[in-house]
N, C-alpha and C positions, 0 to 999 in steps of 0.2 A: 633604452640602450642597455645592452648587457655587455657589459665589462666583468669578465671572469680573470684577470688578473689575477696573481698573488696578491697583489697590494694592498685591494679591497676587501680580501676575503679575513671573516673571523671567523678560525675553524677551533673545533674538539680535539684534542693529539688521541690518535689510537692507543697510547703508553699507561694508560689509566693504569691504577694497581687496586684489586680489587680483591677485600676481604669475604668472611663468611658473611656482616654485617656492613661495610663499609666500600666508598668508590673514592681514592685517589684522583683527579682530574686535573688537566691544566690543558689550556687554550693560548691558541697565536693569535696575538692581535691583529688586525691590519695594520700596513707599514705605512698607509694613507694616512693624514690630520691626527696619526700616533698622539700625539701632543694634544689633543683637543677631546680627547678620550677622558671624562669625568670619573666614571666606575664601571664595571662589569657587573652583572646581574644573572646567577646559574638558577637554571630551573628543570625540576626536575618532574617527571612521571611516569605514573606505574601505568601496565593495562589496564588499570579501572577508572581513568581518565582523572585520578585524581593529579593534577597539575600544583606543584608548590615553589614559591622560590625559598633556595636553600641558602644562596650566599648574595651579598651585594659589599664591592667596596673595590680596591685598586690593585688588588693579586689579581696574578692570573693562574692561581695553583687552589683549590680546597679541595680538603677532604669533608665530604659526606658520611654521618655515621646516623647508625641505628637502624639500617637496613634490614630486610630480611633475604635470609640463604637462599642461595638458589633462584633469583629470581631477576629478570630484566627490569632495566631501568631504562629510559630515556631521555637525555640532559638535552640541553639546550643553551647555550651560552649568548648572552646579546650586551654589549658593548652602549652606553649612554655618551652622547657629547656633551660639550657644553652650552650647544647652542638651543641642545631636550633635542635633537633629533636619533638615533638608534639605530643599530647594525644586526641582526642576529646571524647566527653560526647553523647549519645545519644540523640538524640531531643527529644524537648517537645513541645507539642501544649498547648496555656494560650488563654483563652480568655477575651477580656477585656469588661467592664460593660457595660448593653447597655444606 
């Protein structure tokens, strides 16, 4: 069943602020079991497939640093319940200043 609602959805905000080194980020949670939402977990990657988590805990805002200029990134935001089940966010490409 695909339910594309708002409600379910955890997305990336397009608002990112993005330095020569560094990505600004914040994400909307879903309005669904809000309350049942443990921590958020960002994850990042470059095109060399290298995959890392950057942030985990109960913001829905971090900055990312030590990037390099000029170059895409990929984030990925996914949301943990309480119950160990998990949501994730669409990816976003951000590129940072050159």
């Amino acid at each position: 069943k695909h339910d594309h609602g708002l409600s379910e959805k955890l997305e990336l905000m397009d608002d990112a602020v993005c330095s020569v080194n560094s990505i600004e980020v914040s994400w909307r949670p879903p309005t669904k079991n809000v309350e049942r939402i443990d921590r958020y977990k960002l994850i990042i990657a470059t095109g060399t497939d290298v995959v890392k988590d950057v942030y985990q805990g109960s913001e829905t805002r971090f900055r990312i640093v030590g990037l390099k200029p000029n170059t895409e990134y990929i984030l990925c935001i996914k949301c943990m319940y309480d119950d160990g089940s998990h949501l994730w966010s669409e990816s976003k490409a951000y590129m940072t200043r050159k």
